[in-house]
N, C-alpha and C positions, 0 to 999 in steps of 0.2 A: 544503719551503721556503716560508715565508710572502712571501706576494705582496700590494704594493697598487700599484691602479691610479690612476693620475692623469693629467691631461693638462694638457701647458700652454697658454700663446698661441699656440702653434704647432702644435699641435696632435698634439706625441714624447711618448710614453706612457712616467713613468717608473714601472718595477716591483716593481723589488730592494728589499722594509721592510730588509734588513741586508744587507751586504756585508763578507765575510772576506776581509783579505789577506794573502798569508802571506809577509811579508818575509826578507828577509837581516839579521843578526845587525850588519851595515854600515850599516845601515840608520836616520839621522837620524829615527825615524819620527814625529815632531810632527811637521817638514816635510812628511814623504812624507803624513801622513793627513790635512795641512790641501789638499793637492792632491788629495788623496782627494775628501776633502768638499766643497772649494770648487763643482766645478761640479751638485753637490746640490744647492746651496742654491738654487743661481739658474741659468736660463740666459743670463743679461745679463752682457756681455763687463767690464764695470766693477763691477758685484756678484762674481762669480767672483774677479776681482784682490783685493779688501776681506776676500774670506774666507778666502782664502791667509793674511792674516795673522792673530795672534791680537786677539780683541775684538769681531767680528761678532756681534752680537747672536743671531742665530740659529743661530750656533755652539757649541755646549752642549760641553767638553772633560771628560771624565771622566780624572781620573788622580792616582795617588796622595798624600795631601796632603807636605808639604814635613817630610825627616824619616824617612819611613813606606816601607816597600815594596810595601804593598795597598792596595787598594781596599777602602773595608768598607759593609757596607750601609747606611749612613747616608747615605751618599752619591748610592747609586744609590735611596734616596724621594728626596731633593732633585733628582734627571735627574728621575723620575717627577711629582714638582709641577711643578716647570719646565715638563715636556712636555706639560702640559694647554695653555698658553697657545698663542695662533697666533704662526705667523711674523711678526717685527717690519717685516722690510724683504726678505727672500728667497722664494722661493714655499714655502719646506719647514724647517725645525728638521733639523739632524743632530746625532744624541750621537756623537763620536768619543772611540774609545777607545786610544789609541796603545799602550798595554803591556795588553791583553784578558787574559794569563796572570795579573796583579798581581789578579785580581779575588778574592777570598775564596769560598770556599764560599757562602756565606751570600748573598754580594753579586748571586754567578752566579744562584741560585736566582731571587733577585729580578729581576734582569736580565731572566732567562725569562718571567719574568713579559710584561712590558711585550711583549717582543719578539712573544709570542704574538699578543698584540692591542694594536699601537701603535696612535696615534691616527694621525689620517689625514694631517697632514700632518709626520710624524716620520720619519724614517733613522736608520740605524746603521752605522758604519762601524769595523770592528775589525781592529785589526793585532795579529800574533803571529805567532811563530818555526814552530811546528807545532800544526794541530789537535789532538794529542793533550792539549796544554795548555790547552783547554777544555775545558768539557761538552758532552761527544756530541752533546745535544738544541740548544747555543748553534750549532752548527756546522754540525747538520740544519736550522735556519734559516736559514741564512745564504747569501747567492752564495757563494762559495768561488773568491778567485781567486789565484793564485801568481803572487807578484811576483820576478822574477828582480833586478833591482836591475843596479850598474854590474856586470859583467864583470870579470873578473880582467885580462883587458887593458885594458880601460879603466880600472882602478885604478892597474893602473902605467904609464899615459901618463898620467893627471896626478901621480902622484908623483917622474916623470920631469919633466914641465913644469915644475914649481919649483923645480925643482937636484936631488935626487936621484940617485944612480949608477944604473946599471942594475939591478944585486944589490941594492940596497937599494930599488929599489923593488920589484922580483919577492919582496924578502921581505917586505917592508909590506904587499905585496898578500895573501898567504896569513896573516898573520894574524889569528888569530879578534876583528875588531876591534868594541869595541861602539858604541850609540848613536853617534852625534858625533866619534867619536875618530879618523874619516881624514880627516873636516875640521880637525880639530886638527893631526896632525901634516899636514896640506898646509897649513896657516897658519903652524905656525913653522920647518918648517925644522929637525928637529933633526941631530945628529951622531951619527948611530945607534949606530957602532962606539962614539964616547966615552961613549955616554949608556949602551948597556948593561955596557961593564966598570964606572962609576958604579955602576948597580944590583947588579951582581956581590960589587961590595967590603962595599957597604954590608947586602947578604941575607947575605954567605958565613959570616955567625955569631949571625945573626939568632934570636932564640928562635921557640918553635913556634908562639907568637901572631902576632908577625909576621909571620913565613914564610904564615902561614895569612891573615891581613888582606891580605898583597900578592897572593895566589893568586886573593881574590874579591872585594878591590873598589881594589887599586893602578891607578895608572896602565898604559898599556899595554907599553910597554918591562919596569917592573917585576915587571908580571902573566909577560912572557915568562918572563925569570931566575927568578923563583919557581916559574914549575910545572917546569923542568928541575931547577931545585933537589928540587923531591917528586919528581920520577922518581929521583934521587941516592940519597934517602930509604926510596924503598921498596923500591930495590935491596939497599939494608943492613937492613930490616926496622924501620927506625929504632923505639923503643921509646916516645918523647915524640909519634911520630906517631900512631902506633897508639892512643893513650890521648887526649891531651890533644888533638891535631890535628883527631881524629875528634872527639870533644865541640866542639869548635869549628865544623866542617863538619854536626854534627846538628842544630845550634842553626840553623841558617840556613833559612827557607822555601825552599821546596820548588823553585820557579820559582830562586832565587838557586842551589841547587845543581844544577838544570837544567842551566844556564847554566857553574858549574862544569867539569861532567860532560862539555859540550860541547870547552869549552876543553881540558880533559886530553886529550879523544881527538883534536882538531887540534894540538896538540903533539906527542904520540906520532907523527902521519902525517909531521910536519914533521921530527921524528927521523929518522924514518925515508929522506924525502927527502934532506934536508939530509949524508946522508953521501955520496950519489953525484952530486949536482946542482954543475954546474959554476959557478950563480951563485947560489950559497951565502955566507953571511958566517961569517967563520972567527971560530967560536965555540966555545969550547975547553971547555965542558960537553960541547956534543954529542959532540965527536971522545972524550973521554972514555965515554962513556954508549956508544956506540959499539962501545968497544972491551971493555963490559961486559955488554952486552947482544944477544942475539941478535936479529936481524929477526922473528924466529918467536915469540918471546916480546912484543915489539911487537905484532903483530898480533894474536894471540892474546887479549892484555890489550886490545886496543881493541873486540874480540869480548863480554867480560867488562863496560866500561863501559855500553856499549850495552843489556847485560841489566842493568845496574845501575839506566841510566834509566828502563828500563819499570817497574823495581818499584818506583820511588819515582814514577811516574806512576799508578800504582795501590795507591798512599798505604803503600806496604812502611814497615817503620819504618826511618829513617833512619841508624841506629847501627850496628843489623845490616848494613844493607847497605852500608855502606861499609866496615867492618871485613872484609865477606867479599872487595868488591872489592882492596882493599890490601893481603889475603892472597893475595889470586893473583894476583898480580903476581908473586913468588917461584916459583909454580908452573907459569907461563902457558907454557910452551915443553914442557909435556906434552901428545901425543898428547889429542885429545878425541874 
């Protein structure tokens, strides 16, 4: 791990040139990296507050332009020009990278670059779901630190705090929610029961584009009904999934089907849960699915995702590998 030395007015040696933290999926992470970085910059208690926010000058933010789901290497020479300059007003420059996965091939290579030999008074501070979704060598440099984020019980004491029911907050809690999205629903309040038979009506004849748009980038209510909807789907071996669904899922970078891959297999647990859990919301997919599917085939197929994700972490092709996933899913309650 690359190490530099510095000391301030006080004489605390900072060390760490990059620092990995490897968030929850829950996880606000502009917020969470600008408190990351903030006390980088400075150790002065009214510097530290300025850099929480976004516009600190010596807050360099790396992330993908408006639009886009990468980072490309044009962007990480412009960190690199940038980071020639000294600190305007903090003792240190940080590049924060809040989504480190979005970085391209190309961009990572570059990255390494720098990281190898930052200039002296430069940091780094990178969020991401799992090391594996970086370069070995970005990771080898790095602190490596695991951030646990709120708790499942602290998730549903505040979705309890704002009106929420009990069951509905125990289920908002287990869902795989992204960036932003538990600040969202603690801001408005929805009516969970009415909002997802909404999504129900409006998915249950949806085409395979849609079906497949609500799966990877709807809202989160919608996202839930849609991926119970593809478990429906590939119970029946549905034939528009298998072709056109899959072309739709190959097309998508690597990191977005990641993320996918993630979501399927916290549904299937949540299946799985949700038939015996007494603060369950009475959702008449599941009780159907249910009484279609064996627990053993569940688990099974979440066995099968998992290898799914390593081969598309080790750049498998994308077509293949989901067509082999979504065929054994029909198989998956076979002896292995």
């Amino acid at each position: 791990m690359n190490q530099t030395k510095k000391r301030d007015g006080k004489g605390l040696a900072y060390t760490a040139a990059a620092s990995l933290f490897l968030v929850p999926l829950t996880s606000d992470r502009l917020a969470l990296g600008r408190s990351f970085a903030a006390p980088l910059i400075s150790s002065r208690s009214g510097e530290v507050e300025r850099a929480r926010l976004r516009g600190h000058p010596d807050l360099l933010e790396l992330v993908a332009p408006e639009g886009k789901d990468r980072i490309g290497i044009a962007q990480v020479r412009e960190l690199i020009r940038s980071a020639q300059f000294s600190p305007v007003q903090g003792d240190r420059k940080v590049c924060l990278i809040p989504r480190a996965e979005s970085l391209t091939p190309e961009a990572s290579n570059a990255l390494l670059k720098i990281m190898e030999e930052p200039p002296r008074d430069l940091a780094f501070v990178l969020l991401s779901g799992h090391p594996s979704d970086l370069l070995p060598t970005i990771v080898s440099r790095s602190r490596v630190v695991r951030f646990l984020g709120a708790s499942s019980e602290e998730l549903q004491a505040q979705f309890r705090a704002v009106g929420y029911s009990d069951s509905q907050a125990a289920w908002l809690a287990r869902q795989p929610l992204r960036d932003g999205e538990a600040q969202m629903l603690l801001g408005q309040r929805l009516d969970i029961e009415g909002k997802l038979r909404e999504e129900r009506s409006a998915l249950a004849a949806a085409d395979t584009l849609t079906h497949m748009e609500a799966c990877l980038a709807g809202p989160p209510l919608r996202r839930r009904v849609a991926m119970l909807y593809l478990f429906h789907r590939l119970e029946e071996q549905d034939a528009n999934l298998m072709t056109s669904g899959i072309r739709v899922l190959a097309s998508q970078d690597r990191d977005i089907l990641g993320r996918f891959l993630h979501e399927l297999m916290a549904c299937a647990f949540d299946i799985l849960r949700s038939s015996t859990a007494a603060d369950a919301l009475q959702e008449p997919q599941i009780q159907d699915l249910m009484n279609r599917i064996e627990a053993r085939r569940l688990l099974n197929f979440c066995l099968a995702i998992e290898a799914s994700h390593q081969s598309l972490a080790a750049y498998g092709p994308p077509e293949g590998n989901l067509l082999s996933l979504f065929l054994e899913f029909k198989g998956a309650g076979h002896a292995r």
